[in-house]
C-alpha atoms as a printed R data frame, in Angstrom:
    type eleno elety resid chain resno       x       y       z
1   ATOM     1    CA   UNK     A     1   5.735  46.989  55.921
2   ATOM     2    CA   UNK     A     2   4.391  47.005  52.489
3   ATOM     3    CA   UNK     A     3   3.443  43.104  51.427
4   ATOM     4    CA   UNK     A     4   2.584  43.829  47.908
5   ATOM     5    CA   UNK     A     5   4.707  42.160  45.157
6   ATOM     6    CA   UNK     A     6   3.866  42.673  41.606
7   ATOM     7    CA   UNK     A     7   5.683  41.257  38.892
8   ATOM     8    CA   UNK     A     8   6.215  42.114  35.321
9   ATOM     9    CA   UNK     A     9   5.703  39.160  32.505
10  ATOM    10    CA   UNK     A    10   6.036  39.965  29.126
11  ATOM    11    CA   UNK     A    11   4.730  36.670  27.332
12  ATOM    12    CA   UNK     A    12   4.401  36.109  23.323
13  ATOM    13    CA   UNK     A    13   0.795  36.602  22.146
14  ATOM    14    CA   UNK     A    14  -0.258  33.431  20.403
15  ATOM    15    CA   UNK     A    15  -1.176  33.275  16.881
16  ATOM    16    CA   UNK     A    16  -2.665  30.479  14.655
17  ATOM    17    CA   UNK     A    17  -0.522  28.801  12.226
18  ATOM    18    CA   UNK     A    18  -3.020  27.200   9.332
19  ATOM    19    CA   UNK     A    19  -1.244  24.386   8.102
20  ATOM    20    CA   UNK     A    20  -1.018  23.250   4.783
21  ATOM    21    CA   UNK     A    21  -3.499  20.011   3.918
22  ATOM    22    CA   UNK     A    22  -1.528  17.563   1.536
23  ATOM    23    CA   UNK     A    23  -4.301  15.108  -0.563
24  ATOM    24    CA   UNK     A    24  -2.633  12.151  -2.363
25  ATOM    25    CA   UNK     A    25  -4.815  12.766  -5.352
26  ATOM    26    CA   UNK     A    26  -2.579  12.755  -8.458
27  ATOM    27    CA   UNK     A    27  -5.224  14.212 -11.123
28  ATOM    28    CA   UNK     A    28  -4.702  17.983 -12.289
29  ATOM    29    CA   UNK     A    29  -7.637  19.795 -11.035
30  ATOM    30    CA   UNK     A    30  -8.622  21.197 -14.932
31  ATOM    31    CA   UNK     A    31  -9.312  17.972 -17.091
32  ATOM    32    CA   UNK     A    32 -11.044  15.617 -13.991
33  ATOM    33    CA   UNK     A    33 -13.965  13.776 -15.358
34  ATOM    34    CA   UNK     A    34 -14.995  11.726 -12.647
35  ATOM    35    CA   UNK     A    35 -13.498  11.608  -8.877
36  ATOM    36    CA   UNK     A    36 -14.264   9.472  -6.750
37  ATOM    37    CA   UNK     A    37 -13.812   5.917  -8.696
38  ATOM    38    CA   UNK     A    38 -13.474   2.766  -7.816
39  ATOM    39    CA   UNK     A    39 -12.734  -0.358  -9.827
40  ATOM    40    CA   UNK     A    40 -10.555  -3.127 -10.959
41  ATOM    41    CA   UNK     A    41  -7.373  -3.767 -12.724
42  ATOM    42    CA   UNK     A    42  -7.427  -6.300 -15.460
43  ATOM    43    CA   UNK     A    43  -5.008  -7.074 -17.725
44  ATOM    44    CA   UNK     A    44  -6.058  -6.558 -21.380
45  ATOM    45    CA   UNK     A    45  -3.765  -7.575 -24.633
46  ATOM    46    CA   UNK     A    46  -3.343  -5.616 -27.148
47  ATOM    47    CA   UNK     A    47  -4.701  -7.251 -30.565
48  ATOM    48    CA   UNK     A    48  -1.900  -5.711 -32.793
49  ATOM    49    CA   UNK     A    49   1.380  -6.326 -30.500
50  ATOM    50    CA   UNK     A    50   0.088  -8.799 -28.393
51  ATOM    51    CA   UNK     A    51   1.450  -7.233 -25.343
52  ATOM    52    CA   UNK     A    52  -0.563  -7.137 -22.194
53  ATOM    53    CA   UNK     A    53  -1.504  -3.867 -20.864
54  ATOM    54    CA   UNK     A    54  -3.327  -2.850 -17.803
55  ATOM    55    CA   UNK     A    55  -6.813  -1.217 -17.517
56  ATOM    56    CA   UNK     A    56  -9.446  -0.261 -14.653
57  ATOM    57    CA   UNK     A    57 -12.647  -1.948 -14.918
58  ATOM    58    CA   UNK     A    58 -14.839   0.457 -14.082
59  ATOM    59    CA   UNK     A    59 -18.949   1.046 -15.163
60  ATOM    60    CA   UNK     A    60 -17.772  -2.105 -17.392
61  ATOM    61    CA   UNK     A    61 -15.640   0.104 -19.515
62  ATOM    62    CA   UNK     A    62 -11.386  -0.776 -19.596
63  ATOM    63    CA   UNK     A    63  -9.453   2.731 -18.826
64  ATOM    64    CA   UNK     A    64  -6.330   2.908 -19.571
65  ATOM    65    CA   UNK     A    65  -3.995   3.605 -16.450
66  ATOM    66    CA   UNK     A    66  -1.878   6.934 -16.787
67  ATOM    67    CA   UNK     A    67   1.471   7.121 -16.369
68  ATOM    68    CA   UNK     A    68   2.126   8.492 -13.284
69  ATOM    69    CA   UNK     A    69   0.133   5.550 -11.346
70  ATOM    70    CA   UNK     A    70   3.203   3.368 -12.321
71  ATOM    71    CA   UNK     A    71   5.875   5.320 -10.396
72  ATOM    72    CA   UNK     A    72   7.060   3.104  -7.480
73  ATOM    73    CA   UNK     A    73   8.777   5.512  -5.530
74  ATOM    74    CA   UNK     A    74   7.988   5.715  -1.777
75  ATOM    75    CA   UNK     A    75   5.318   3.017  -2.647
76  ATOM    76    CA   UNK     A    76   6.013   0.580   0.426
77  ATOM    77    CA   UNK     A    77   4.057  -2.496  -1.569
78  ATOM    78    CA   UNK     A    78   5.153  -2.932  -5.478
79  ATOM    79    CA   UNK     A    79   4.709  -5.977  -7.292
80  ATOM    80    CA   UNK     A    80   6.496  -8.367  -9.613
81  ATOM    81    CA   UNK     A    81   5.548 -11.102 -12.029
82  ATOM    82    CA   UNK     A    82   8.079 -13.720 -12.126
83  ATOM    83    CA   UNK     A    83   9.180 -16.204 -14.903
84  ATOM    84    CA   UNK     A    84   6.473 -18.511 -14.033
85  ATOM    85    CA   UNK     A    85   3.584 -16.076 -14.030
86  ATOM    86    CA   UNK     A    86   2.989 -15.661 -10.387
87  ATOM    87    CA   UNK     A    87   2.829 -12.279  -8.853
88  ATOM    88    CA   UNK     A    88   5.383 -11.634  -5.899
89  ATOM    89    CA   UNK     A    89   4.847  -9.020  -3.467
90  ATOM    90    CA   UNK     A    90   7.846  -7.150  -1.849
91  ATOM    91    CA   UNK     A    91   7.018  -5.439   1.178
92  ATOM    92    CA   UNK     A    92   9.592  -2.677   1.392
93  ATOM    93    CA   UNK     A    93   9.696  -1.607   5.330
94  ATOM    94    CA   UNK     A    94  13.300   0.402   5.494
95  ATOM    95    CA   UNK     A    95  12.521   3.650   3.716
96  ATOM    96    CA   UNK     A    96  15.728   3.459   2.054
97  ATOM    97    CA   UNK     A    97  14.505   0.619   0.093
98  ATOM    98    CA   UNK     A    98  11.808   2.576  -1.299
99  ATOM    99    CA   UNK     A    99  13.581   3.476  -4.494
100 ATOM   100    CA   UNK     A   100  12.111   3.136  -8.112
101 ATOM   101    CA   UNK     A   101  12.251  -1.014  -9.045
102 ATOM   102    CA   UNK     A   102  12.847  -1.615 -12.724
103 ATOM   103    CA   UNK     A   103   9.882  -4.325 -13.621
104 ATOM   104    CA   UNK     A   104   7.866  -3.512 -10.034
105 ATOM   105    CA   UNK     A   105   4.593  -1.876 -10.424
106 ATOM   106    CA   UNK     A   106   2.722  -0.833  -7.854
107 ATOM   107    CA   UNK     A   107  -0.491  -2.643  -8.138
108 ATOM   108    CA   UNK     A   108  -1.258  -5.788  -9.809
109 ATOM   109    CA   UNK     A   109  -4.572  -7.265 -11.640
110 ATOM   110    CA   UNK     A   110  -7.344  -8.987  -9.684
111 ATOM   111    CA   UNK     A   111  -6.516  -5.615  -6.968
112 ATOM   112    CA   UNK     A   112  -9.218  -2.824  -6.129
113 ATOM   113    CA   UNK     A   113  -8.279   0.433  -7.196
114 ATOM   114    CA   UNK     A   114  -9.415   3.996  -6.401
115 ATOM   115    CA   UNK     A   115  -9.137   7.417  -8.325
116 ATOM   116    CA   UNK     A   116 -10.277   9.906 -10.687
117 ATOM   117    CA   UNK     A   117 -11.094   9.545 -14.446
118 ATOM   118    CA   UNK     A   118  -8.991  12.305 -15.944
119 ATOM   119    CA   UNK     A   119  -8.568  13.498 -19.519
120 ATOM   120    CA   UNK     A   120  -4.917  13.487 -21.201
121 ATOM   121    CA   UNK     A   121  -3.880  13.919 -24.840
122 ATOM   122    CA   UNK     A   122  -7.434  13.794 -25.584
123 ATOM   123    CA   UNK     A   123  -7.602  10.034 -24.103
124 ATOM   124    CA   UNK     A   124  -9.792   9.038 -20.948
125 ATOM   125    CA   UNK     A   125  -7.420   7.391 -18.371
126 ATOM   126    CA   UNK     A   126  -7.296   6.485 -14.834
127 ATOM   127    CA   UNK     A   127  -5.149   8.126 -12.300
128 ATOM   128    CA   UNK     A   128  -4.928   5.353  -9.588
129 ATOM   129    CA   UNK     A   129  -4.881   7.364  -6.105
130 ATOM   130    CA   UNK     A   130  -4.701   4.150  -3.561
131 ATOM   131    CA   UNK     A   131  -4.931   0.598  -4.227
132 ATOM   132    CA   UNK     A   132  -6.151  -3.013  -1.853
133 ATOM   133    CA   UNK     A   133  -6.753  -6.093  -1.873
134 ATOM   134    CA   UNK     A   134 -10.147  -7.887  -1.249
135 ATOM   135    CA   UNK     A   135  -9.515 -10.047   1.840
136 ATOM   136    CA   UNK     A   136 -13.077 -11.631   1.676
137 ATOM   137    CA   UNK     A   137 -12.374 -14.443  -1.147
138 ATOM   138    CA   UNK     A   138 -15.940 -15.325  -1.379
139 ATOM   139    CA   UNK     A   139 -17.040 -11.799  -2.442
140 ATOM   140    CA   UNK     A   140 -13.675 -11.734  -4.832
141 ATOM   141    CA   UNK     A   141 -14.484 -14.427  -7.164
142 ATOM   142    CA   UNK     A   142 -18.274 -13.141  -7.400
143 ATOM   143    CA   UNK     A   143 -17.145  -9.880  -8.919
144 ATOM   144    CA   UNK     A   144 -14.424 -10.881 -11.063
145 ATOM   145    CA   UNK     A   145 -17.723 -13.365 -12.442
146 ATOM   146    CA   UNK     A   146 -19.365 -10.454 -12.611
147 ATOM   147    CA   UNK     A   147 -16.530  -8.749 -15.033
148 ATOM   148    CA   UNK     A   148 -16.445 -12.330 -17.027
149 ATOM   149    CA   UNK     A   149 -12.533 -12.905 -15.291
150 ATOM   150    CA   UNK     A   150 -11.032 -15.637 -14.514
151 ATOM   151    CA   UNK     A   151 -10.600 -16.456 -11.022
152 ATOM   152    CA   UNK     A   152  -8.517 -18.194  -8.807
C-alpha cells in the first residue's frame, strides 16, 4: 500500500506594492526659497488702511503669510478673535465639523509656526506647513522680548 500523498497548491506570487508618501508641505517645488523655517506670527498694521495683517517673524524680518495658510478646512484647531479682543479656540473633534469658518483662521499671533519661504507674484511669503503653541511660559515671554512684543 502506497502511503505517499502529494498535493497540488497553486498560491499567488507576492509582489510589492510602493505606496504613495503624502508630505503636508504646501509650497510648489519651483519658487521655494527657504524650507525648513520656523518663526512667529505677529500681527503688523498696515500704515495706510490701518488694518492689521499677519506676518512670520522670522531672521527678524515680517513675511507676509500666503493665502493658502488661511484655509481652515480639515484644520481640527482654528481660531477666533471675539468682540473684546481675546482669542477663542474651537477644538473641532467630529470631522463633520471641520468645514471652512467664516472669521476662523487657523493660527493666531504669539503661536510658533513652521514652513517654507516661497516666492509668489514676485513677493516673498510664508507658506505655514504646521503650527503650536509654546507650553513653557517662561521661555515664551523671553522670545517675544526678544522680537520687542508685547507679552502677556
Amino acid at each position: 500500500m502506497n502511503t505517499s500523498m502529494t498535493f497540488k497548491l497553486n498560491l499567488p506570487v507576492r509582489t510589492k506594492i510602493k505606496l504613495a508618501v503624502r508630505h503636508k508641505d504646501y509650497a510648489p517645488k519651483n519658487n521655494v526659497i527657504e524650507k525648513y523655517c520656523e518663526g512667529i506670527i505677529v500681527e503688523e498694521a498696515n500704515p495706510s488702511t490701518g488694518e492689521l495683517n499677519y506676518a512670520v517673524k522670522y531672521n527678524e524680518i515680517n513675511y507676509i503669510i500666503s493665502e493658502e495658510s488661511y484655509n481652515t478646512n480639515k484644520k481640527r484647531k482654528v481660531y477666533v478673535k471675539d468682540s473684546n479682543g481675546r482669542w477663542i479656540e474651537y477644538d473641532r473633534v467630529i470631522e463633520s465639523d471641520r468645514k471652512p469658518l467664516l472669521h476662523a483662521i487657523p493660527f493666531m499671533p504669539g503661536m510658533i509656526c513652521k514652513g517654507s519661504i516661497i516666492e509668489k507674484d514676485n513677493k516673498q511669503v510664508f507658506c505655514i506647513s504646521a503650527c503650536y503653541k509654546s507650553f513653557d511660559k517662561k521661555s515664551k515671554n523671553e522670545e517675544l522680548k526678544k522680537l520687542d512684543l508685547d507679552s502677556e
